[in-house]
PARO-684452 format. One record per residue (C-alpha): chain; residue in one letter; x, y, z. Coordinates in Angstrom, 1 decimal, always signed. Each point is the difference from the previous one (the first is absolute). Layout:
# PARO-684452
 cadena residuo     c1     c2     c3
      A       A      X      Y      Z
...
# end
This chain:
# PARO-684452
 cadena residuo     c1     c2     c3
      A       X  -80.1  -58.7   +2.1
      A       X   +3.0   -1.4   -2.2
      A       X   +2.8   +2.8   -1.7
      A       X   +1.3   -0.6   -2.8
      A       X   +3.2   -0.8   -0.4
      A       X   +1.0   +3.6   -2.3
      A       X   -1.7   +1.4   +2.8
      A       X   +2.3   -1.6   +3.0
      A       X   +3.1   +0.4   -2.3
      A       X   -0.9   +3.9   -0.4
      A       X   -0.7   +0.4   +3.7
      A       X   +4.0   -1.8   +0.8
      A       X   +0.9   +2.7   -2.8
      A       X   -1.5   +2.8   +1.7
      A       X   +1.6   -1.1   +3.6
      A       X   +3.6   -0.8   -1.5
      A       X   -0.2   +3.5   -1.6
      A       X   -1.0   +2.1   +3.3
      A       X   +2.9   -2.3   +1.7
      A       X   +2.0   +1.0   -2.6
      A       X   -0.5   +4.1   +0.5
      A       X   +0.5   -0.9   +3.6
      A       X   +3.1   -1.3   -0.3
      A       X   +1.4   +2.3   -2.4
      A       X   -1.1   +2.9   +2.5
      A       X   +1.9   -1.4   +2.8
      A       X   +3.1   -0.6   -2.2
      A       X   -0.1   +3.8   -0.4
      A       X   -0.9   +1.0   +3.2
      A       X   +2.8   -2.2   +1.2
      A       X   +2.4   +2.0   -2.5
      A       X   -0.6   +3.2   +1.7
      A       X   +4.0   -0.3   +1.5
      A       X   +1.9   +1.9   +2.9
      A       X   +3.2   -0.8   -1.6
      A       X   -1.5   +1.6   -3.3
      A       X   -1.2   +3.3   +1.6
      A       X   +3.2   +0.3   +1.6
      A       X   +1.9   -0.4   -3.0
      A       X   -1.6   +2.8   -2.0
      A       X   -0.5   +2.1   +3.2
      A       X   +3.7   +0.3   +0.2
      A       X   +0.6   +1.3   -3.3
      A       X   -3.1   +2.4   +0.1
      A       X   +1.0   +1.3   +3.6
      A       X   +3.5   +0.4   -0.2
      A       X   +2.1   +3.3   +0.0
      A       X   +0.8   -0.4   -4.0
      A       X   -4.0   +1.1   +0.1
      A       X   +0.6   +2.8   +1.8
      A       X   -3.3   -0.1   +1.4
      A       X   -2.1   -0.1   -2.9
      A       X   -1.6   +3.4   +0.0
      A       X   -2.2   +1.3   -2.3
      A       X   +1.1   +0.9   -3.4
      A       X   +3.8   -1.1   +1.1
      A       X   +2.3   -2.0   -1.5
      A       X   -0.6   -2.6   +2.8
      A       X   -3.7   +0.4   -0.7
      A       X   +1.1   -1.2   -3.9
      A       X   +2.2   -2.3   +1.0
      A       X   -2.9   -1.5   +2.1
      A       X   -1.9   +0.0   -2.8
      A       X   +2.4   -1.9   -2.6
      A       X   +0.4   -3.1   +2.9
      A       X   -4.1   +0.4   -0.3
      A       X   +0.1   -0.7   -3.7
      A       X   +2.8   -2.5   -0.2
      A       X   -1.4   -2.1   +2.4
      A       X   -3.6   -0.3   -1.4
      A       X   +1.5   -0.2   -3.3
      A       X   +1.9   -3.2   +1.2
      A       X   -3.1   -1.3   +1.5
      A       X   -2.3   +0.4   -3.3
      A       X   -2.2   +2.2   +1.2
      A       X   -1.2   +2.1   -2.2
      A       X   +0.3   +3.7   -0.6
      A       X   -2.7   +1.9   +2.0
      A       X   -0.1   +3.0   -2.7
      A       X   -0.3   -0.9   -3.3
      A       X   +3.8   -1.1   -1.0
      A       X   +1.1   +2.1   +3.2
      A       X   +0.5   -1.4   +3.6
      A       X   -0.3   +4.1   +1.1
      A       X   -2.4   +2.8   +0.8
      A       X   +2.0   +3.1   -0.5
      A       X   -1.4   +2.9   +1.7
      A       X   +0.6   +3.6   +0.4
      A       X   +1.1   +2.2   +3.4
      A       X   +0.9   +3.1   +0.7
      A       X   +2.3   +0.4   +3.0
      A       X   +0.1   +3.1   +2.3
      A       X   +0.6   +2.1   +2.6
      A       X   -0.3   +3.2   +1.9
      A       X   +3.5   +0.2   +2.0
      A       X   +0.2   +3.9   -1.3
      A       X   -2.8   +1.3   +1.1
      A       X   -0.6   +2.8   +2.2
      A       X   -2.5   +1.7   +2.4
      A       X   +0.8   +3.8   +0.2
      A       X   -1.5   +1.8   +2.7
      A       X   +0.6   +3.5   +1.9
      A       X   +3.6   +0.2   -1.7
      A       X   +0.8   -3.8   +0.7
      A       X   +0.3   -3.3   -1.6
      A       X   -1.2   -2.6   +1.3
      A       X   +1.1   -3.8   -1.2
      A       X   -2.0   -3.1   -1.9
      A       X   +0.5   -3.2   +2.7
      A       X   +1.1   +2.2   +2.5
      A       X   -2.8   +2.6   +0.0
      A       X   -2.4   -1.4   -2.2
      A       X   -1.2   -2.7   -2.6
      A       X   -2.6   -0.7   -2.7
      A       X   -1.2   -3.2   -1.3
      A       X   +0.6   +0.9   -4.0
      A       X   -2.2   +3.0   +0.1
      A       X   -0.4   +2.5   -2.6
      A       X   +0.8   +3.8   +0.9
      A       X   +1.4   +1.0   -2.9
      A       X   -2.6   +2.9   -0.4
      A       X   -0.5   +0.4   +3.9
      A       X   +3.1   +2.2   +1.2
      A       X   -1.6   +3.2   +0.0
      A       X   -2.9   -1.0   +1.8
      A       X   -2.4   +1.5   +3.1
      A       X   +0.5   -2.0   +2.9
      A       X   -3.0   -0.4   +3.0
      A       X   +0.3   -2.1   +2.9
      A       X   -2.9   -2.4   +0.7
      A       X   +0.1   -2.0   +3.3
      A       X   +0.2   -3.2   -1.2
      A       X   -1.5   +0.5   -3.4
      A       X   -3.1   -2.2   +0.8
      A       X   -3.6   +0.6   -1.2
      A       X   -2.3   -2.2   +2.6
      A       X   -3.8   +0.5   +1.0
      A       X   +1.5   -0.9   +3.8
      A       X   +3.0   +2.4   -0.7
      A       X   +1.1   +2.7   -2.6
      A       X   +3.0   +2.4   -0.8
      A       X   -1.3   +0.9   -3.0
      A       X   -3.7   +1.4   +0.5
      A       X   +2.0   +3.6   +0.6
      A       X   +2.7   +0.1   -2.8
      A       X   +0.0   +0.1   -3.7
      A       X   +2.8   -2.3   -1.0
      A       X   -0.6   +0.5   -3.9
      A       X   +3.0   +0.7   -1.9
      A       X   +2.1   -0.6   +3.1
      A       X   +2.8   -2.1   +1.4
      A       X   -1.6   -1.4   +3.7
      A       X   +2.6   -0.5   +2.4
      A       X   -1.5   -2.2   +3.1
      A       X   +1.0   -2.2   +2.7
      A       X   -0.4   -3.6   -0.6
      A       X   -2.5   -2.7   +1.7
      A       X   -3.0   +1.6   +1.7
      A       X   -0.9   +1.8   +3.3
      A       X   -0.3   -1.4   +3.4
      A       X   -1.7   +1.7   +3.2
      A       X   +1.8   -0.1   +3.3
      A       X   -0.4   -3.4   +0.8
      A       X   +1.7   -0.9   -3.4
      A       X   -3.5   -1.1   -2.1
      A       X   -0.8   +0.9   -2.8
      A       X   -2.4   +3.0   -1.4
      A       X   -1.1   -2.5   -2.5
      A       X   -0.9   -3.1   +1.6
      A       X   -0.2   +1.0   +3.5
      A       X   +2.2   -2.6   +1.4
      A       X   +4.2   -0.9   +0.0
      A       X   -0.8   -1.7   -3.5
      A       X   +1.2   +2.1   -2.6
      A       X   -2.2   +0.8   -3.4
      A       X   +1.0   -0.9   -3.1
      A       X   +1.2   +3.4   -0.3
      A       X   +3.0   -0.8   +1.8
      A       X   +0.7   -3.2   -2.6
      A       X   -0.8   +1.3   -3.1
      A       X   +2.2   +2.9   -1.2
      A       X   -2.2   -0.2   -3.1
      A       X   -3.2   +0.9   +2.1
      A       X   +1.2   +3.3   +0.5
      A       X   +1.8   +0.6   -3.5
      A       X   -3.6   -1.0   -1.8
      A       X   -1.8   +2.8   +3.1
      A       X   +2.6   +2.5   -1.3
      A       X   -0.3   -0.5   -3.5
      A       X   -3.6   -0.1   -0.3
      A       X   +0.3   +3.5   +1.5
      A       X   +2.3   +1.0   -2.6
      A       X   +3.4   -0.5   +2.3
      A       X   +3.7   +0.1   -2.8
      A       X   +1.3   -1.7   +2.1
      A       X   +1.1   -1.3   +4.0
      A       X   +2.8   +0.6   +2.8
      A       X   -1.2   -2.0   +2.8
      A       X   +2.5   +0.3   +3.0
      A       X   +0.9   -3.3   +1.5
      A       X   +1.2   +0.3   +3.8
      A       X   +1.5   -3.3   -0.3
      A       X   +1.8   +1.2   -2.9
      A       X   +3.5   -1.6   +1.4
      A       X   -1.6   -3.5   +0.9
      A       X   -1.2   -0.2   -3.2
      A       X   +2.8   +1.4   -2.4
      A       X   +2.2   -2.7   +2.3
      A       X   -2.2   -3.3   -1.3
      A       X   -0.7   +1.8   -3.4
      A       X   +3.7   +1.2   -0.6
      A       X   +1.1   -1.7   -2.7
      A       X   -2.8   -0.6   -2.5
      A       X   +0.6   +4.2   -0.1
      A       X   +3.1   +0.4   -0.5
      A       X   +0.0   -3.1   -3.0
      A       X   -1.2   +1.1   -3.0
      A       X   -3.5   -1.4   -0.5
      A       X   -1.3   -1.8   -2.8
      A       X   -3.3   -0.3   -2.0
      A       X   -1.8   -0.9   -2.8
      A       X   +0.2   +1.8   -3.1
      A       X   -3.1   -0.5   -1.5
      A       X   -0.7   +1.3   -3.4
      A       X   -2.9   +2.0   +0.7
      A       X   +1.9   +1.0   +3.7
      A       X   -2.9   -1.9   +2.0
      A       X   +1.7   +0.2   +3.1
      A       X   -0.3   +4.0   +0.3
      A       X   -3.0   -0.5   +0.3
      A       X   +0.0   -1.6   +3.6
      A       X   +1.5   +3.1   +1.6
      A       X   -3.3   +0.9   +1.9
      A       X   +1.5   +3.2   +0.6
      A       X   +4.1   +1.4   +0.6
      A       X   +1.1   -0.5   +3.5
      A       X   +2.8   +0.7   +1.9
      A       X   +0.4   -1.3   +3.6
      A       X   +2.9   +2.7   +2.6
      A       X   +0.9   -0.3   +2.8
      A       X   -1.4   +1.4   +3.2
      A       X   +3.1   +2.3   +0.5
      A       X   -1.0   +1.0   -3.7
      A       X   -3.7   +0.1   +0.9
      A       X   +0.9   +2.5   +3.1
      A       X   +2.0   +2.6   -2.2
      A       X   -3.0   -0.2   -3.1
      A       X   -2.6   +0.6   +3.4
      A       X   +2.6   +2.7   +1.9
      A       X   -1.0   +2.4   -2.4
      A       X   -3.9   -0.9   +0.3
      A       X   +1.3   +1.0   +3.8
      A       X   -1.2   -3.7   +1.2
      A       X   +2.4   -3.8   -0.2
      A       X   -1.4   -3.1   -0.3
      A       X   +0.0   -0.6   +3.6
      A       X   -2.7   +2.8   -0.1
      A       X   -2.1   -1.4   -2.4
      A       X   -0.2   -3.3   +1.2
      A       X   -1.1   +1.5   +3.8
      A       X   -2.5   +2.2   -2.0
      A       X   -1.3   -3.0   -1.2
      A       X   -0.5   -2.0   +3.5
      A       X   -1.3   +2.8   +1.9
      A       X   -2.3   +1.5   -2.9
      A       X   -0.8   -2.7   -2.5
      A       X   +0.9   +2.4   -2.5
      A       X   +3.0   +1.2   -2.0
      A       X   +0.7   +3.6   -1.1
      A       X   +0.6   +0.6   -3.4
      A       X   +2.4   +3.2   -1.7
      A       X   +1.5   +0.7   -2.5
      A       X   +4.4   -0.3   +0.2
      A       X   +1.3   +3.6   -1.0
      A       X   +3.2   -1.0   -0.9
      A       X   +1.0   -1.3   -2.8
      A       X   +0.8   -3.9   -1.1
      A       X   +2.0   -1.4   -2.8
      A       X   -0.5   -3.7   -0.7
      A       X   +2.5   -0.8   -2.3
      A       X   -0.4   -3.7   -1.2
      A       X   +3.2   -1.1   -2.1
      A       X   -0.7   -3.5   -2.1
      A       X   +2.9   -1.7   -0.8
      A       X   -1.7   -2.4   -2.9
      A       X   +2.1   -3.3   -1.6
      A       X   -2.0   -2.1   -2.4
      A       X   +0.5   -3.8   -0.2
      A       X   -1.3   -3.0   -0.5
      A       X   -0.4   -3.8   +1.6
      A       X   -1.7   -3.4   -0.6
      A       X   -1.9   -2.9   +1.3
      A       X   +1.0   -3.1   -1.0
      A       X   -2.9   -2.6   -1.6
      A       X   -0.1   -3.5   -0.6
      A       X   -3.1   -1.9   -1.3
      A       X   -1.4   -3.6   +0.6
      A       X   -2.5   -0.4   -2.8
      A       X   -3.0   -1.9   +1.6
      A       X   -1.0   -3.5   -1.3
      A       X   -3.7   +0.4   -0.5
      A       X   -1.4   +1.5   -3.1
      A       X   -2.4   +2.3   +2.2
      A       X   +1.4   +1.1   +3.3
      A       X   +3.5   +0.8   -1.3
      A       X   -1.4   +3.2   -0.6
      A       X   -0.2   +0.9   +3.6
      A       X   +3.3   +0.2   +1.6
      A       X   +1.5   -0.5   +3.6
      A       X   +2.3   +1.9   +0.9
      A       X   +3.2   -0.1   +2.2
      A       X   +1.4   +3.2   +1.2
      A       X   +3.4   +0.7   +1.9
      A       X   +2.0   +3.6   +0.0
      A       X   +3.9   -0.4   -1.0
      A       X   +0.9   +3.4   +0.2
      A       X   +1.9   +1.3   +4.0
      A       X   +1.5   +3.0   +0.9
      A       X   +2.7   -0.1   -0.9
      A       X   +3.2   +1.8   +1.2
      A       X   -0.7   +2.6   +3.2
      A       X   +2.6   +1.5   +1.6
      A       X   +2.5   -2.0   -1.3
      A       X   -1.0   -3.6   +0.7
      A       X   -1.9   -2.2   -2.2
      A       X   -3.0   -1.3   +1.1
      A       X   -0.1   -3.7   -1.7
      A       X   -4.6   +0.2   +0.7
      A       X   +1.0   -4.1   +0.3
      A       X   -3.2   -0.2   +1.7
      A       X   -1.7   +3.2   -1.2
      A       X   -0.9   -1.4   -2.7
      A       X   +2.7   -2.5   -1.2
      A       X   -2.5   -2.4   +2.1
      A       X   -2.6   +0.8   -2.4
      A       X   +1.9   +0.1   -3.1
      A       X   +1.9   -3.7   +0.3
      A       X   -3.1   -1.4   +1.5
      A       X   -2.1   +1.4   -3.0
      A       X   +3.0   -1.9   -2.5
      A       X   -0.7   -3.2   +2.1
      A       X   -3.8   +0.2   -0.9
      A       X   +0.7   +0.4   -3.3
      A       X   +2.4   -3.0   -0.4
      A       X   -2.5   -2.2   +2.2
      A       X   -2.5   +0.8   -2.7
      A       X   +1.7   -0.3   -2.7
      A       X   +1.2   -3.4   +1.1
      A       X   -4.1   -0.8   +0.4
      A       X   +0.2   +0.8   -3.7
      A       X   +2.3   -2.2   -0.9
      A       X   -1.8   -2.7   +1.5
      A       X   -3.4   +0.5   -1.6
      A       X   -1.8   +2.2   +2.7
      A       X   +0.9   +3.3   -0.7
      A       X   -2.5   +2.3   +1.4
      A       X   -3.4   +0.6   -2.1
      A       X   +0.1   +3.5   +0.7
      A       X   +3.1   +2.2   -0.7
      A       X   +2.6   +1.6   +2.0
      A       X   +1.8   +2.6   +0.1
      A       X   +3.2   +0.6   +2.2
      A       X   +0.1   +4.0   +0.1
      A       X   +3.5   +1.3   +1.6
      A       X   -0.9   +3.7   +0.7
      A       X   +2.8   +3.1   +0.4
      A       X   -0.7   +2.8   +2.1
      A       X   -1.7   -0.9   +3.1
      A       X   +1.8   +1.0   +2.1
      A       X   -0.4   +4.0   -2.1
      A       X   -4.1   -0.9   +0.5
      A       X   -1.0   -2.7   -1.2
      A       X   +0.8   +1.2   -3.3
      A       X   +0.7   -3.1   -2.3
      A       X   -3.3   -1.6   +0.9
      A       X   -2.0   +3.2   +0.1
      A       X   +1.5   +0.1   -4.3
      A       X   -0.9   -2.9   -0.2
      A       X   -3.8   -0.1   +1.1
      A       X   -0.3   +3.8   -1.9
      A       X   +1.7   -2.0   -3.4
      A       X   -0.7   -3.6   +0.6
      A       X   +1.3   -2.7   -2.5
      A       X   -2.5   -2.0   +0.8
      A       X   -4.2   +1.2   +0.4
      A       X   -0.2   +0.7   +3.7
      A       X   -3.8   -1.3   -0.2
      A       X   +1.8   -3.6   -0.5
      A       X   +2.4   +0.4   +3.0
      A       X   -1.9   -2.3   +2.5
      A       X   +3.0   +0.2   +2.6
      A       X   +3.2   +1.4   +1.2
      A       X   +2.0   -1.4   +2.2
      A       X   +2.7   +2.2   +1.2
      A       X   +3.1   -1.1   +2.4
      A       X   +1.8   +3.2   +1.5
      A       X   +2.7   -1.5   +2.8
      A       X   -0.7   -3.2   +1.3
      A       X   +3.3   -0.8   +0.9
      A       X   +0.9   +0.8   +3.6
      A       X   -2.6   +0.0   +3.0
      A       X   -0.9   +3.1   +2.4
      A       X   +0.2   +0.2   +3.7
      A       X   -4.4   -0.9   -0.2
      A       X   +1.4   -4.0   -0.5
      A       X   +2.1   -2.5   +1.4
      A       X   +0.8   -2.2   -3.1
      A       X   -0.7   +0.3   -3.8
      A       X   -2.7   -2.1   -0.5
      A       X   -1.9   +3.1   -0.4
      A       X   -1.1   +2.5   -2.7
      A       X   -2.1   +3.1   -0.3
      A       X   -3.4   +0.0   -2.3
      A       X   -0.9   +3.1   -1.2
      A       X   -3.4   +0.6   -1.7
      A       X   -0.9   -3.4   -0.7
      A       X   -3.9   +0.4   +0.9
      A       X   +0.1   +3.7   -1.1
      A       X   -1.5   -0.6   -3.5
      A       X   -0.8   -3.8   -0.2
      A       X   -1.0   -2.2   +2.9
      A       X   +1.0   -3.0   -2.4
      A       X   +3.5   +1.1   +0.0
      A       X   +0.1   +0.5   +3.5
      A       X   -1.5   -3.9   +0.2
      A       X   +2.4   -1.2   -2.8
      A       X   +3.1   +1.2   +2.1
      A       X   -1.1   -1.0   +3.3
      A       X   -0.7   -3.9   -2.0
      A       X   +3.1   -0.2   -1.6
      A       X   +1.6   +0.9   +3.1
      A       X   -1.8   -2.6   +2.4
      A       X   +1.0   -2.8   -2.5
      A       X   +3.4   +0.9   -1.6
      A       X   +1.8   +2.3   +2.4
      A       X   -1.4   +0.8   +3.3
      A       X   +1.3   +2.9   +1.0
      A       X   -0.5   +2.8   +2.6
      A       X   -2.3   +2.3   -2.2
      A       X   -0.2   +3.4   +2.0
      A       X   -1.9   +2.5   -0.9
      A       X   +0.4   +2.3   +1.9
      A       X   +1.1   +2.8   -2.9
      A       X   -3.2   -0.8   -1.5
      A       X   -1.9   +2.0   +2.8
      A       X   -1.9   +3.1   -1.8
      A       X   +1.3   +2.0   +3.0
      A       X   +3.9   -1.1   -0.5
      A       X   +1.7   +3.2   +0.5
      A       X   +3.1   -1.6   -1.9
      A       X   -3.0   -0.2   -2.7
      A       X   +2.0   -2.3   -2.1
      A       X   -2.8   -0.8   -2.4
      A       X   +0.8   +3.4   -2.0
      A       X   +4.0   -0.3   +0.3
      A       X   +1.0   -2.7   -2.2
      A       X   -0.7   -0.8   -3.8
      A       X   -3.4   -2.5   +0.2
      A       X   -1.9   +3.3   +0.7
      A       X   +0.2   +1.7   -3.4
      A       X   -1.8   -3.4   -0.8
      A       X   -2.6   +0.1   +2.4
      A       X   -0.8   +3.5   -0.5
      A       X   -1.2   -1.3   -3.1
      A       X   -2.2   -2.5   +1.8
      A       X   +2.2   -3.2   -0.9
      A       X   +0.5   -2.8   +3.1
      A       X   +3.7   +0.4   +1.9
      A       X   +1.7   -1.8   +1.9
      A       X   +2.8   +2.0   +1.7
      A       X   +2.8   -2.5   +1.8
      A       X   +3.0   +1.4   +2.4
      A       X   +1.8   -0.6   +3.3
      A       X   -0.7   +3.3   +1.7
      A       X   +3.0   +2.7   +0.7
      A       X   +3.1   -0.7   +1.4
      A       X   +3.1   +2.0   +1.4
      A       X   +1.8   +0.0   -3.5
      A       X   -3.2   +1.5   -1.7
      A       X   +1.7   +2.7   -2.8
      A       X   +3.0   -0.3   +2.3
      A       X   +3.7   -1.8   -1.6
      A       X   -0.4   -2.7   +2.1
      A       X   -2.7   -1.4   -2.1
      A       X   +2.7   -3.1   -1.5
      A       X   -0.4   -3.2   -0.8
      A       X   +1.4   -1.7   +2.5
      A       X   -3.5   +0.9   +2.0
      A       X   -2.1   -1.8   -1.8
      A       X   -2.0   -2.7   +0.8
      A       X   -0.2   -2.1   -2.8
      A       X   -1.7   -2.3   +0.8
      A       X   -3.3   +1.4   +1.0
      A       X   +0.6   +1.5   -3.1
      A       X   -0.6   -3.0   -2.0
      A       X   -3.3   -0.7   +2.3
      A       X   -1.9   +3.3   -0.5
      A       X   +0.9   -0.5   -4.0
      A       X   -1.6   -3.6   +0.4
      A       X   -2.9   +1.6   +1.3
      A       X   +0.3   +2.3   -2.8
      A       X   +0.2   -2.8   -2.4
      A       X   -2.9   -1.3   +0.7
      A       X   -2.4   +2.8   +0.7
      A       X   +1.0   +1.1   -3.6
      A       X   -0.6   -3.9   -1.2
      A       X   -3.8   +0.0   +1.4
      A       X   -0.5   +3.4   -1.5
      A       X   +1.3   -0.3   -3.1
      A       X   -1.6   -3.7   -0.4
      A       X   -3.3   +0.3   +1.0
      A       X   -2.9   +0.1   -2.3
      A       X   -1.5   +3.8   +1.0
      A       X   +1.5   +3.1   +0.6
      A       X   +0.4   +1.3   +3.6
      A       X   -3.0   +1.9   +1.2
      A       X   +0.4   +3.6   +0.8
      A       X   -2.3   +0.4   +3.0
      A       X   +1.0   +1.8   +2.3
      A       X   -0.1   +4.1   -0.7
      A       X   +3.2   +1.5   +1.8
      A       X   +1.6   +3.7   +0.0
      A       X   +2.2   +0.3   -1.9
      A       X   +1.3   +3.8   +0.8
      A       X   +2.4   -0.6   +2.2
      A       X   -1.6   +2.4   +2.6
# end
């Protein structure tokens, strides 16, 4: 069969094009720079940023560098005429509040906490103890007790015989009872419970690892309609077990008591506590306000540019504890200057005529490190149609390695194959023939028990049932700790895992169909 010549000279057209693409993507791959992360790194993780926390003047400062830098590169506002997000917070705490019982005070950190609860209305309540406040068909402590209108106080986890098994399962592995403080709070509501004390007798372990999210002030979102009340399942307030044995002293019993009750009988003994207890819940409330930073890659084809990638990093720390600034160079200045690189290396693709056909957006989010707060705004407000989000890829410390490696030719993938096997395929392709790295993953195990899928900001996209990617280096001994500086970092991996970056957002954002959501995943967090 003879071609014709139009035909041959289209068919040299068509292979001088694809060369073409090629070679512009590996002139932007090639630009993702050590020296360039470095650079920006040690502006956004010096002490003049004090830390970056959120809704600080670092924080703002953080943000400006943000702007001015994609503003120099070209790219384009990710918010209308606006590079930010703004979004509101309301910052509290509960450093004044008080337990008063039988003529004492007992106080919050020391004696007791709460997680944010409301007990406003709760101070002049009847208290009951419970046993451990579970409602089982293999074990109950709430068959005999009515619980309406009542504050529950109640040991936490679950029973165990003499041999230390469970009354639930029957063997040394504990129920979920023991996991999921919410099992119990749902069990007491539905029986028309006010509220919860549960006793902890590791109260002082605990308060030790837990000390100082309580004593700073928290912070959450201030939605409009005050959304977020509604995920207090019911109040609760943990005490400790010297607390526990003075609230059961007058119920004649202590927890020791109850918990051999409980081995020898399979059973708790409920009453009613005679004496009187005054929760007193002070909220110290400050209102304020933060953003995430967007910049915008408008996609080449006339089509798929209405579906967007997008690229995720934190930029907010912790700013000043105690006195010392902690720089976050790694948590998640990594992220933040790696996410810049991506940007520059496709914007240089741009410049050469293979920008990407679908577009990209380059979303700094605020405070993460408060709760994943920035992107959870940003998936309840989105600027752009979550239904055409096909991806986020999100890079939350990648710039040290943990004691579980030798080297740094490694990097964590986290939830990859959790929505869309093509994802996970795409990855593991570019990977083999761009960067060929050590992917672990290891955090990617359903049964993690650091269960990292739910701690960083890809998951307020995947909650939604859009593909994630989530990269990072594993913990090290600076983790929220000072010595988290620049002078750690390894650079240079750096600029390999934003390669592989590179080009698992090129494939994604170039190829002809959307990636398929196949794979059906919880997305709970439990």
């Amino acid at each position: 069969m003879r071609l014709s010549i139009a035909f041959v000279l289209a068919f040299l057209f068509h292979v001088e094009r694809i060369d073409a693409q090629q070679d512009s993507r590996a002139t932007a791959a090639a630009s993702i720079q050590a020296d360039d992360m470095k650079k920006h790194l040690e502006v956004l993780a010096s002490d003049a940023y004090e830390g970056r926390e959120t809704a600080s003047k670092g924080q703002r400062m953080a943000a400006d560098y943000l702007v001015a830098y994609y503003q120099k590169l070209g790219v384009a506002a990710g918010n209308g005429n606006s590079y930010l997000q703004t979004f509101p917070l309301r910052k509290q705490n509960f450093l004044k509040s008080t337990i008063e019982f039988d003529g004492k005070t007992y106080q919050y950190v020391n004696d007791f906490f709460t997680w944010g609860a409301e007990w406003d209305l709760l101070e002049d309540s009847e208290f009951v103890f419970a046993g451990y406040g579970i409602d089982d068909p293999a074990y109950s402590d709430l068959k005999k007790i009515d619980v309406k209108g009542k504050i529950v106080v109640c040991l936490s986890g679950e029973p165990r015989n003499k041999v230390g098994n469970s009354w639930i399962t029957g063997s040394a592995q504990m129920s979920d009872w023991s996991v999921d403080v919410e099992k119990k709070q749902l069990a007491l509501k539905e029986r028309g419970a006010k509220g919860v004390v549960i006793i902890e007798p590791g109260y002082g372990v605990l308060i030790q690892r837990i000390r100082y999210w309580l004593e700073q002030p928290g912070m959450d979102l201030d939605y409009p309609e005050k959304r977020s009340n509604e995920e207090i399942v019911l109040p609760t307030v943990y005490v400790s077990r010297e607390m526990g044995d003075i609230l059961l002293s007058k119920c004649k019993s202590s927890v020791q008591k109850e918990i051999d009750r409980s081995a020898k009988k399979g059973v708790s003994k409920p009453r009613r506590i005679k004496k009187p207890i005054r929760i007193r819940m002070v909220r110290e409330v400050e209102y304020l306000k933060s953003d995430n930073v967007l910049a915008w890659i408008e996609g080449s084809d006339p089509v798929l540019r209405n579906e967007i990638v997008v690229i995720s990093a934190h930029y907010d720390h912790i700013g000043i504890v105690k006195g010392q600034i902690n720089n976050g160079a790694d948590d998640d200045g990594s992220g933040t200057v790696t996410t810049m690189e991506l940007a520059e290396a496709f914007m240089l693709a741009k410049a050469n005529g293979a920008g990407p056909k679908r577009s990209i957006l380059f979303l700094h989010v605020s405070g993460e490190e408060k709760g994943l707060l920035g992107s959870e705004w940003y998936s309840e407000y989105p600027i752009y149609p979550l239904q055409n989000t096909v991806v986020d890829l999100n890079i939350d410390m990648i710039g040290r390695k943990d004691d579980a490696h030798e080297d740094g030719n490694y990097v964590y993938l986290i939830g990859s194959d959790k929505l869309s096997t093509e994802l996970h395929r795409i990855s593991e392709d570019c990977n083999r023939d761009y960067t060929r790295l050590n992917l672990d993953y290891t955090y990617n195990d359903p049964n993690d028990p650091n269960r990292f899928y739910y701690r960083s900001d890809h998951y307020n996209f995947a909650k939604h049932g859009i593909p994630v990617i989530f990269y990072f280096s594993g913990v090290h001994e600076d983790y929220h700790k000072p010595g988290d500086d620049v002078e750690k970092i390894m650079f240079d991996k750096m600029a390999v895992i934003g390669q592989l970056i590179f080009h698992t957002a090129w494939d994604v954002a170039n190829r002809p169909n959307r990636l398929v959501v196949d794979v059906t995943n919880d997305f709970e967090g439990k």
